[in-house]
Residue frames relative to the residue before (quaternion, step in Angstrom):
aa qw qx qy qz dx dy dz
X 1.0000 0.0000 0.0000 0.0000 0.00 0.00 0.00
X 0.6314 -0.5345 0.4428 0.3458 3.67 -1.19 0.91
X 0.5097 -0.5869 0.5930 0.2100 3.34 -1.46 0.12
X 0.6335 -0.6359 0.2233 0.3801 3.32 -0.95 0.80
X 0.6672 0.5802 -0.1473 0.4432 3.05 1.70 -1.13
X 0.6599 0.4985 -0.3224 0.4606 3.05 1.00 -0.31
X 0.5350 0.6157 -0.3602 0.4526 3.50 1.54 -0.42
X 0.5957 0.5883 -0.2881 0.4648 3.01 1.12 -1.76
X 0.8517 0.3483 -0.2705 0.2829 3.52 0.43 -1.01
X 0.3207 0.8145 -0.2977 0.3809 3.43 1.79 0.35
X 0.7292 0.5265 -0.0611 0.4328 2.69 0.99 -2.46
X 0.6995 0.4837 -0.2997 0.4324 3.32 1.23 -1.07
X 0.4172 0.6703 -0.4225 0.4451 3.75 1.53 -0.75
X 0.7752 0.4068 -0.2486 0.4145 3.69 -0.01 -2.08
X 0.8008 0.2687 -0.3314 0.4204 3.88 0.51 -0.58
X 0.4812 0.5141 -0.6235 0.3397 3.80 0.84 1.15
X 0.4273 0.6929 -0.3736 0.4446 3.24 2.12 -0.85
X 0.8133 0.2616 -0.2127 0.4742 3.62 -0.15 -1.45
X 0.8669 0.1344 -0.4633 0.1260 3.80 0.21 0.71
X 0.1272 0.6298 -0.5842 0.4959 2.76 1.64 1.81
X 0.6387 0.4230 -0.3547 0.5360 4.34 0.26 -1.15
X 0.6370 0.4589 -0.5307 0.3193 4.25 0.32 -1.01
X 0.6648 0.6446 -0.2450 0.2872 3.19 1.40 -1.82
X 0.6270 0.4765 -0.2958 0.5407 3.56 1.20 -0.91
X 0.5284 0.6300 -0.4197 0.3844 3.75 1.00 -0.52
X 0.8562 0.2038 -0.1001 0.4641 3.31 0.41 -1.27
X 0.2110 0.7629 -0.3805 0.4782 3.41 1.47 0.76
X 0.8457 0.2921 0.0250 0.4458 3.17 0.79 -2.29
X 0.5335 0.4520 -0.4145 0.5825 3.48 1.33 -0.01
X 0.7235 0.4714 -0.4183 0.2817 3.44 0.40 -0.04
X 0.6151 0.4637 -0.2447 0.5888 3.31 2.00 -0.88
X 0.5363 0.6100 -0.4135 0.4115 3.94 1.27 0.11
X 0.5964 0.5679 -0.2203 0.5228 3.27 1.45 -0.99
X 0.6792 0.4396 -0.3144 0.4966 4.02 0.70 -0.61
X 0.6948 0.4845 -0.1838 0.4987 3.23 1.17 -1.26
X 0.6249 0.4440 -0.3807 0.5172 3.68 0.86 0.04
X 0.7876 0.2173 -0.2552 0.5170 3.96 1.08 -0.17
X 0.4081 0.5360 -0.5927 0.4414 3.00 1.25 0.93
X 0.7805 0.3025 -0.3857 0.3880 3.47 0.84 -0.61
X 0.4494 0.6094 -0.5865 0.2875 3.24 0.44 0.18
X 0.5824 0.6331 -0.3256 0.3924 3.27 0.80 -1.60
X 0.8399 0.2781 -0.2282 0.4064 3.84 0.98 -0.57
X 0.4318 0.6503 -0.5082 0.3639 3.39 1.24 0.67
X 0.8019 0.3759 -0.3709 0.2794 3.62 0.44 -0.59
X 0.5108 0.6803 -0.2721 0.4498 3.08 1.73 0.50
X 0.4381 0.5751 -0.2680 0.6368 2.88 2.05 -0.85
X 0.7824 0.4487 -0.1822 0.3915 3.56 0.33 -1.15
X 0.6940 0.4057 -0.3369 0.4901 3.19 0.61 -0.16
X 0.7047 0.2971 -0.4160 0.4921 4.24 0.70 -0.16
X 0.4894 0.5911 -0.4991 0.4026 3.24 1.19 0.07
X 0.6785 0.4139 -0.3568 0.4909 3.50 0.61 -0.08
X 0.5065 0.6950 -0.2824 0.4252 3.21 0.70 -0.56
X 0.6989 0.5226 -0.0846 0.4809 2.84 0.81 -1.72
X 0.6437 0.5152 -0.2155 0.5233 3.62 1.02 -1.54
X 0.5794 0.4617 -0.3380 0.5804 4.11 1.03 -0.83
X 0.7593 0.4403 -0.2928 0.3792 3.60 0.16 -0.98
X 0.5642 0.5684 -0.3103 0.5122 4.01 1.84 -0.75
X 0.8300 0.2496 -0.0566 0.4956 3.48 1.04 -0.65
X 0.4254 0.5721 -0.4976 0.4940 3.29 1.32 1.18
X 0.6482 -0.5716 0.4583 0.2076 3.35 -1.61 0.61
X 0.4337 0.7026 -0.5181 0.2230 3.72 0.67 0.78
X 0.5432 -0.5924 0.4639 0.3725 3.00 -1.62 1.00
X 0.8008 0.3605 -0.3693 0.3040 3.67 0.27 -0.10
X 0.3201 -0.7474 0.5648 0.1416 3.49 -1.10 0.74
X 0.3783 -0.7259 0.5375 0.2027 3.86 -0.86 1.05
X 0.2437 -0.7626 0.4672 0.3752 3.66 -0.21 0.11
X 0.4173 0.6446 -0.4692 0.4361 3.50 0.81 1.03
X 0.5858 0.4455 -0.2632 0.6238 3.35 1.79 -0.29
X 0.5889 0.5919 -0.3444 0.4293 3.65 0.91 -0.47
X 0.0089 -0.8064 0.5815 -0.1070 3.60 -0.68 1.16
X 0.3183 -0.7619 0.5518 0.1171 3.21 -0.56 1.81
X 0.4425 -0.6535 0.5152 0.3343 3.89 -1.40 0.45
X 0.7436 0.3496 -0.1829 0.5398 3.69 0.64 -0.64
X 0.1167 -0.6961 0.7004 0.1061 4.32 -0.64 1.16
X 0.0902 -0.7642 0.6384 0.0154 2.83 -1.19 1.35
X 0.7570 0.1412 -0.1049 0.6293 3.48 1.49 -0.52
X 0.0704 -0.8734 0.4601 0.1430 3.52 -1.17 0.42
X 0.1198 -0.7843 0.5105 0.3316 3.10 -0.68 -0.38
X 0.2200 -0.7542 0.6078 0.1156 3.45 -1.42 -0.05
X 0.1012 -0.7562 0.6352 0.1203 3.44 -0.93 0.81
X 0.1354 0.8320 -0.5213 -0.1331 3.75 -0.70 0.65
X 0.2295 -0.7142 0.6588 0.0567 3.73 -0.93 0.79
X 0.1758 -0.6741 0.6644 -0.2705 2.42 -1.20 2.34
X 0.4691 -0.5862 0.5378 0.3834 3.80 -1.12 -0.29
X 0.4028 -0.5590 0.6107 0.3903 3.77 -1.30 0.22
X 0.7291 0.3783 -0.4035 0.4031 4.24 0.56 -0.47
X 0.0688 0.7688 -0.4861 -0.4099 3.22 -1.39 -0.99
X 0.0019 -0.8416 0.4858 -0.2361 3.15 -0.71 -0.01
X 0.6096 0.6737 -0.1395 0.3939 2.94 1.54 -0.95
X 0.5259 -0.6442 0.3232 0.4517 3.97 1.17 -0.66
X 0.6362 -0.4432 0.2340 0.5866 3.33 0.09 -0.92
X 0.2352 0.7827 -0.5637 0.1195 2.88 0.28 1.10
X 0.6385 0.4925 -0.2611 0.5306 3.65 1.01 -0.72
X 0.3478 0.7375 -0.3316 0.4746 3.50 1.23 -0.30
X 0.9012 0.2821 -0.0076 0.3289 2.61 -0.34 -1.62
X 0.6534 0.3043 -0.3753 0.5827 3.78 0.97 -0.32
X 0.5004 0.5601 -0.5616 0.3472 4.05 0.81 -0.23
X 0.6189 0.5884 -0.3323 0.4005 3.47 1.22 -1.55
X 0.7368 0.3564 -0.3974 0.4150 3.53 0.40 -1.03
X 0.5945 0.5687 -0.4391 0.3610 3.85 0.63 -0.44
X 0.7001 0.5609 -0.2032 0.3924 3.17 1.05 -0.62
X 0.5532 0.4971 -0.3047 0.5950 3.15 1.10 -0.40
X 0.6087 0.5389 -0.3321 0.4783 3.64 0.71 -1.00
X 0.6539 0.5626 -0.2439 0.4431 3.88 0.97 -0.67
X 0.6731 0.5051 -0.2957 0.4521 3.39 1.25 -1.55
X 0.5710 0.6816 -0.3215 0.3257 3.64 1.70 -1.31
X 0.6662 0.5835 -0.1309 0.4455 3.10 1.27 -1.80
X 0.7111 0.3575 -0.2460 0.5533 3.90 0.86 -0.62
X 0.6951 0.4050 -0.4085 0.4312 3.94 0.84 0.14
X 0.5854 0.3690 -0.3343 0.6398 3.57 1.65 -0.11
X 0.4475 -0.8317 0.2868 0.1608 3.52 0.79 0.69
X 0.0770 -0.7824 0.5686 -0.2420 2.86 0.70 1.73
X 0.1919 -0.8356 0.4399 0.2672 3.79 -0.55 0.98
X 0.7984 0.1944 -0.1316 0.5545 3.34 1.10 -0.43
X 0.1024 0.7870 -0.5661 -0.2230 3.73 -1.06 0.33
X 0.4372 -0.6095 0.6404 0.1650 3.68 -1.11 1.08
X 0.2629 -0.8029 0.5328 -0.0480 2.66 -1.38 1.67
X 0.0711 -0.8249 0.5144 0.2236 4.12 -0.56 0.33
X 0.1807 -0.7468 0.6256 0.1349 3.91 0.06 0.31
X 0.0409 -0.7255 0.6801 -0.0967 3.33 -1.13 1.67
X 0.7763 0.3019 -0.0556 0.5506 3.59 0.42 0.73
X 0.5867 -0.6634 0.3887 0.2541 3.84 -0.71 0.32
X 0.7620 0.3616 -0.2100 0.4945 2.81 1.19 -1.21
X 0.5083 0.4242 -0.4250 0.6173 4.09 1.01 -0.01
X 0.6207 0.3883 -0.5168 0.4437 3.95 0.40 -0.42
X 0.7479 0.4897 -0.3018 0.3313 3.62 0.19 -1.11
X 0.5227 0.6655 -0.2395 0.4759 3.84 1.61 -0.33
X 0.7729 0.3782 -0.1496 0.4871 3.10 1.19 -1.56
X 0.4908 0.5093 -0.4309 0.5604 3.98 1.52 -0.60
X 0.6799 0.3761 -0.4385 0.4518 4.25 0.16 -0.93
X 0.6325 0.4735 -0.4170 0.4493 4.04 0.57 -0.61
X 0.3802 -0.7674 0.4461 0.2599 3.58 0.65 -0.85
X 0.3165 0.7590 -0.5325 0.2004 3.26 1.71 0.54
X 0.5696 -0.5010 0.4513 0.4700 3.64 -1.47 0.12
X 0.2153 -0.7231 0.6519 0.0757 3.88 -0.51 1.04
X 0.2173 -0.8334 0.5032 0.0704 3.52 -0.44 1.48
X 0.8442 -0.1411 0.0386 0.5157 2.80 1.41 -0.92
X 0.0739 -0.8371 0.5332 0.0973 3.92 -0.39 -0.18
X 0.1204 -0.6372 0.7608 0.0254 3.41 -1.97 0.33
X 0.1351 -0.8359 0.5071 -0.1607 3.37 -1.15 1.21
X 0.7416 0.1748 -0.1478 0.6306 3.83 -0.19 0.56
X 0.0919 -0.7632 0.6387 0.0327 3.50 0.32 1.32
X 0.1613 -0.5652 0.5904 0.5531 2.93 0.88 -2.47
X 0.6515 -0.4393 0.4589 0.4147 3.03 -1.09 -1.27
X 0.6019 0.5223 -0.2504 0.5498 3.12 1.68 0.87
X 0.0530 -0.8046 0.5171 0.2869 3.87 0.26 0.59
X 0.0628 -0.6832 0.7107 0.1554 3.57 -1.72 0.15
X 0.4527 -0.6657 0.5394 0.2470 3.17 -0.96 1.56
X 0.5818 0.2952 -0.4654 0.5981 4.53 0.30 -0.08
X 0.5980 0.4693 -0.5595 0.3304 3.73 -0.22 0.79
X 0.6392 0.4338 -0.2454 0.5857 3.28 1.68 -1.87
X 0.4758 0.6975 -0.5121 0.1575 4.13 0.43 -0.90
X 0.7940 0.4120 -0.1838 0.4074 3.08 0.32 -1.81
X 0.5578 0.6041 -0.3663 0.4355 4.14 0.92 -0.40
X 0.5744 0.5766 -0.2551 0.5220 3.14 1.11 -1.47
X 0.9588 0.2524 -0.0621 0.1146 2.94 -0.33 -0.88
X 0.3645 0.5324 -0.5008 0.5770 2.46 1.82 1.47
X 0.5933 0.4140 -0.5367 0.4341 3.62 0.79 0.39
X 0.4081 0.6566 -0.5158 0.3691 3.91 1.37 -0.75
X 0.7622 0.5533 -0.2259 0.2487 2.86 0.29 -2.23
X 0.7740 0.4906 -0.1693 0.3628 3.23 0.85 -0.98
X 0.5687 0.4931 -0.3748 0.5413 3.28 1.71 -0.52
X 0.5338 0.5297 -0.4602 0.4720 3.84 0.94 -1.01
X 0.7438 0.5025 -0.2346 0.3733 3.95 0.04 -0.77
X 0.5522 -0.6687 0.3985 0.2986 3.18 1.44 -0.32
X 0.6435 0.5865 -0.3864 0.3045 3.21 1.12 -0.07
X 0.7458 0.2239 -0.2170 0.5887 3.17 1.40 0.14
X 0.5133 -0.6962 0.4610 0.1984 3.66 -1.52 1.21
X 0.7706 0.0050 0.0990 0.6296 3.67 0.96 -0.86
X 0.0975 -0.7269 0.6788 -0.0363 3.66 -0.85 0.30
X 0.1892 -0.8194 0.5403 -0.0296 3.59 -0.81 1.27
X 0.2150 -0.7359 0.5834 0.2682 3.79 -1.01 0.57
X 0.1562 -0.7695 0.5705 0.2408 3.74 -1.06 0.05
X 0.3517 0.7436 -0.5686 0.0041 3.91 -0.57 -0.46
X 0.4005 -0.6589 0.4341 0.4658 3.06 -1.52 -0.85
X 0.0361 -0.8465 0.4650 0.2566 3.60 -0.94 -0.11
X 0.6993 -0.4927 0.4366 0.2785 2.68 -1.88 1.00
X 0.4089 -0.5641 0.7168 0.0268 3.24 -1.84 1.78
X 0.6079 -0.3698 0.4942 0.4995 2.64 -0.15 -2.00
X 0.7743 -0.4675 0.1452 0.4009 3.53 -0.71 0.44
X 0.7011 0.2913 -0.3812 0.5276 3.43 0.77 -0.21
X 0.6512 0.4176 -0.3697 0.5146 4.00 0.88 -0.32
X 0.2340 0.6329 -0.7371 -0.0363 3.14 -1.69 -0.21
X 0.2054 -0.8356 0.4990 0.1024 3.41 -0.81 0.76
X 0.4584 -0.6499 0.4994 0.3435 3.54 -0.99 0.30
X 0.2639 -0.7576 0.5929 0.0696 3.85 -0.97 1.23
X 0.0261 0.6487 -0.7487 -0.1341 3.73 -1.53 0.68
X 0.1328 0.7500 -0.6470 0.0356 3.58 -0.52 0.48
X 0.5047 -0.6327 0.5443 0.2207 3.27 -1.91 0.89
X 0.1969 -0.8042 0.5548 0.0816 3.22 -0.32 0.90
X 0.6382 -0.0948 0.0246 0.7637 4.34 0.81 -0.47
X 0.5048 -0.4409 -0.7357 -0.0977 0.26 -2.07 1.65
X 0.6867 -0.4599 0.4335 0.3592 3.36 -1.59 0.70
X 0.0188 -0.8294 0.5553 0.0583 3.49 -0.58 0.93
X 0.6620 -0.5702 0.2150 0.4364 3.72 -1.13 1.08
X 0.6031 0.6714 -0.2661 0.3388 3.75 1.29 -0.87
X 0.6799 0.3765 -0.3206 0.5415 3.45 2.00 -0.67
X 0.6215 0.4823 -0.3272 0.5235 3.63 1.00 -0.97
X 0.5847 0.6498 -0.4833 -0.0486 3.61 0.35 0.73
X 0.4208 -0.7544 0.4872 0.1287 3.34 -0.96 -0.04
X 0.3832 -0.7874 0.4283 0.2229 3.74 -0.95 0.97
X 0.6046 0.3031 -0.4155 0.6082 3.20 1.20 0.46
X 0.3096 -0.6572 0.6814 -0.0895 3.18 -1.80 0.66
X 0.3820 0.5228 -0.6760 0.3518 3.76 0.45 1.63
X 0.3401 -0.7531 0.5528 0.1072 2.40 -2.33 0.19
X 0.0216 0.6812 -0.5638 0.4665 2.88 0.32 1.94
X 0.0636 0.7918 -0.6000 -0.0950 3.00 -2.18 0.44
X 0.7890 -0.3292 0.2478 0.4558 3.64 -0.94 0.10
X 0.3627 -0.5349 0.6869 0.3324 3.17 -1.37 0.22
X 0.0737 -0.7971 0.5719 0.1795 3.85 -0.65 0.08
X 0.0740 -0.7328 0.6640 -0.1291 3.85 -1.26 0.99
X 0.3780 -0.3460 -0.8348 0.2013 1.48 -0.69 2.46
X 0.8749 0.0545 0.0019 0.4813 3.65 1.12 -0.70
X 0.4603 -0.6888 0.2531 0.4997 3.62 0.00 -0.29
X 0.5399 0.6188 -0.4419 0.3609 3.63 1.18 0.21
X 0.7305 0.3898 -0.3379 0.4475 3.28 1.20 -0.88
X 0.5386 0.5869 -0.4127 0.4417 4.01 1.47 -0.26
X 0.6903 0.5438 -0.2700 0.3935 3.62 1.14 -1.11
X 0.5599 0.6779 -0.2678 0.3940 3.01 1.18 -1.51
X 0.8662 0.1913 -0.2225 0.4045 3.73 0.25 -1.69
X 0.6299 0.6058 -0.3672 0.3185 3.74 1.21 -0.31
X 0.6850 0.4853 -0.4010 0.3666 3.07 1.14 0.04
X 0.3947 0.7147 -0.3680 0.4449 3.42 2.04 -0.65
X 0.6621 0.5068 -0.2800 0.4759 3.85 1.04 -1.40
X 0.6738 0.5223 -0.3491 0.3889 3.49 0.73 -0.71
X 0.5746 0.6342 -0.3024 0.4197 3.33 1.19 -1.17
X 0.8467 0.2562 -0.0440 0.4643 3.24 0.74 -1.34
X 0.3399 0.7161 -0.3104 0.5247 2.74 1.35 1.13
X 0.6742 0.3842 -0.0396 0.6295 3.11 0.98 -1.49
X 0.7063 0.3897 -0.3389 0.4841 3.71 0.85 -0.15
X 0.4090 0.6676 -0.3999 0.4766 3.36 1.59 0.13
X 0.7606 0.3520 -0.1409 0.5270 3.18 0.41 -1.85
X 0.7870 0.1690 -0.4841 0.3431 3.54 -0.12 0.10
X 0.4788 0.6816 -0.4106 0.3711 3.54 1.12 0.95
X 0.3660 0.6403 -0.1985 0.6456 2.86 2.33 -0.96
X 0.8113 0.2686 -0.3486 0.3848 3.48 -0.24 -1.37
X 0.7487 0.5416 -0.3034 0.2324 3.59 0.54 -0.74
X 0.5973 0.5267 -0.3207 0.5128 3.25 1.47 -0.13
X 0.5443 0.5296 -0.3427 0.5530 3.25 1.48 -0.03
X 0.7002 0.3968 -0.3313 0.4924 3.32 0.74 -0.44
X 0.5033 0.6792 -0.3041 0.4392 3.86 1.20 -0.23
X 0.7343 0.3526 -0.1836 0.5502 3.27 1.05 -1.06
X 0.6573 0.3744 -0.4287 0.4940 3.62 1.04 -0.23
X 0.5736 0.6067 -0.4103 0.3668 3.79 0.87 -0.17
X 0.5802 0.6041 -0.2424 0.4896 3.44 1.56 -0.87
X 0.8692 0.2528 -0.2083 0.3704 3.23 0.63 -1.06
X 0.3806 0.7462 -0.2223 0.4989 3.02 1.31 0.94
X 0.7412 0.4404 0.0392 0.5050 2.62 1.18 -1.46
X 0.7220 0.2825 -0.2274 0.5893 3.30 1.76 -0.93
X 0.1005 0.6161 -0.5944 0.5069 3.60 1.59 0.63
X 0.8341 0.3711 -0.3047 0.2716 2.82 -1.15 -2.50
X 0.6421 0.5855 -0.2510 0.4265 4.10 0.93 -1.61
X 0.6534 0.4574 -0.3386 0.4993 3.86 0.86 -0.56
X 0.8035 0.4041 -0.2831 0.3330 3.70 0.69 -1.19
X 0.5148 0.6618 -0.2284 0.4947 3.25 1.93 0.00
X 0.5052 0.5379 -0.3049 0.6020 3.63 1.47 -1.05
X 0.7021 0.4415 -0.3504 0.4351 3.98 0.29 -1.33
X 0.7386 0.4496 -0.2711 0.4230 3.79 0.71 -1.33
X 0.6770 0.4504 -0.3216 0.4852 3.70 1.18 -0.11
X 0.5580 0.4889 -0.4464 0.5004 3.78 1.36 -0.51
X 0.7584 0.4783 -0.2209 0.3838 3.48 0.92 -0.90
X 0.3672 0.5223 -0.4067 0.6534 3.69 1.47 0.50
X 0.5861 0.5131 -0.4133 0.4715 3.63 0.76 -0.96
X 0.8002 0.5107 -0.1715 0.2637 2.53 -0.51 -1.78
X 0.5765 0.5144 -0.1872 0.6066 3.57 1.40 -0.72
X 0.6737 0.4574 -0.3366 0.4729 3.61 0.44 -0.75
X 0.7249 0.5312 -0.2388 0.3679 3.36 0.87 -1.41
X 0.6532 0.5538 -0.2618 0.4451 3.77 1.29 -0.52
X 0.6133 0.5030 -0.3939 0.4645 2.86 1.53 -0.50
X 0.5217 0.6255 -0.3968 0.4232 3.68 1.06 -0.99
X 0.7443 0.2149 -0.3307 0.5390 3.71 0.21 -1.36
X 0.7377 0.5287 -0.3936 0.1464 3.50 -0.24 -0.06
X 0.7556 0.1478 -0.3611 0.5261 2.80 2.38 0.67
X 0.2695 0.6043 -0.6059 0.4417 2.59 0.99 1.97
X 0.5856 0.6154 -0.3232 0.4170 3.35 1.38 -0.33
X 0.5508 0.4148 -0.3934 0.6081 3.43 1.56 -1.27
X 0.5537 0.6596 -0.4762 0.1778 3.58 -0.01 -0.69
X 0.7605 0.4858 -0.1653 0.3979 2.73 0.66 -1.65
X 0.5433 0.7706 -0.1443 0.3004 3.70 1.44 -1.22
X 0.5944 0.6296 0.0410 0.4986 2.26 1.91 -1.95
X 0.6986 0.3416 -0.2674 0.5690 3.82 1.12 -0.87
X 0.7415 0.4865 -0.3856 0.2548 3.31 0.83 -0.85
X 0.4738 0.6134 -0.4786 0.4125 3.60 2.05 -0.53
X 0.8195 0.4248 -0.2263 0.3111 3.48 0.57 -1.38
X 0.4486 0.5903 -0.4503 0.4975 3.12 1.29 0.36
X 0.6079 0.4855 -0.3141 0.5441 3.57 0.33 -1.54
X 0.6016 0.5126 -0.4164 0.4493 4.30 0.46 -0.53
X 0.8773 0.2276 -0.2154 0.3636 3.11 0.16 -1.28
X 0.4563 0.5868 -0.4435 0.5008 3.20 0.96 0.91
């Protein structure tokens, strides 16, 4: 059995632990709270070219975007995943790395020859360099703020490449925000735009007037939309990050208390039979005298 001191010096270890994990607790509920009305603040923007978009997918123009253009056979892909640069967080990075992965193993038994990688985040960048996927591109040190001229220029070397043909399809992963205790891991198709994302609750047929033409209206509104949607699920995931944290350093605090208090219990027992111990020599002394 341990020594008292050494218990003593345990007990004192677990409660520098639990108010370093409280501190990070109320740290992350405070950055969970911004980060939940930051994304809102970007849904009705989201929502609103998404229609747009959905009117413009089901209008009568002579021109076609090759973001609408959907090849039958994937020979190349690409993948953007969005991860966090910390952790700490549980399984959250886990759990969308897992689903990306799997999406890779899928993509190399139907014999995809190449998949293109984006890296949103440190930890999905540092996953995808130990796997050896081809890392096309990346972006690092968001903070705890996204900026869409940080994500542009990454992005848009998978765009670029899908406009050019060099890629057939090109997937987003993250996670998104439920609510504080959920968050879920996401695989969405991101190109080509497919009728199930551009949709819409109305259903005419009609179309824009376009100024100057519709290639150069079609051309950049759908670029915004793109990078749009890679906002919001950049938005949603950093929300989910901060609710995974404070959770997590919850779950880490109520564990630190239930292990000082096993201590603390263990250790009374120790001095209390060093105490009989000691009682114990001094009776049988005082006898044999």
């Amino acid at each position: 059995m341990a020594s008292g001191k050494e218990i003593r010096t345990k007990i004192l270890s677990v409660q520098n632990t639990r108010k370093i994990t409280k501190a990070m607790e109320m740290v992350a509920a405070s950055k969970m709270r911004k980060a939940q009305e930051r994304m809102k603040a970007a849904r009705p923007y989201g929502d609103k070219i998404r229609r747009i978009a959905a009117n413009l997918s089901h209008a009568n123009s002579e021109y076609k975007h090759p973001f609408l253009t959907r090849k039958d056979q994937i020979t190349n892909a690409g993948l953007i995943v969005i991860t966090t640069d910390k952790g700490l967080c549980g399984g959250l990075n886990t759990n969308v790395l897992r689903l990306a992965l799997g999406r890779m193993k899928d993509w190399d038994a139907a014999g995809v020859k190449k998949t293109s990688v984006t890296c949103v985040g440190n930890k999905g960048l540092g996953f995808m360099q130990r796997l050896g996927a081809n890392v096309a591109s990346k972006v690092t040190g968001l903070g705890d703020t996204p900026h869409l001229e940080k994500l542009i220029g990454p992005i848009k070397v998978l765009l670029d490449a899908f406009s050019a043909g060099e890629l057939d399809v090109v997937y987003i992963a993250y996670t998104r925000f439920v609510n504080t205790m959920k968050q879920e891991p996401v695989l969405e198709q991101l190109l080509p735009l497919s009728g199930e994302q551009l949709r819409d609750e109305h259903s005419h047929s009609w179309d824009y007037l376009y100024e100057p033409d519709s290639k150069v209206v079609v051309d950049e509104l759908l670029v915004r939309y793109v990078e749009a949607l890679v906002y919001q699920s950049v938005a949603e995931n950093m929300a989910s990050e901060q609710s995974a944290r404070m959770v997590a350093m919850k779950a880490a605090s109520d564990n630190a208390a239930t292990v000082i208090k096993d201590l603390q219990m263990i250790y009374n027992k120790t001095r209390q039979a060093a105490i009989t111990k000691e009682i114990a020599e001094i009776v049988g002394g005082a006898a044999a005298v």
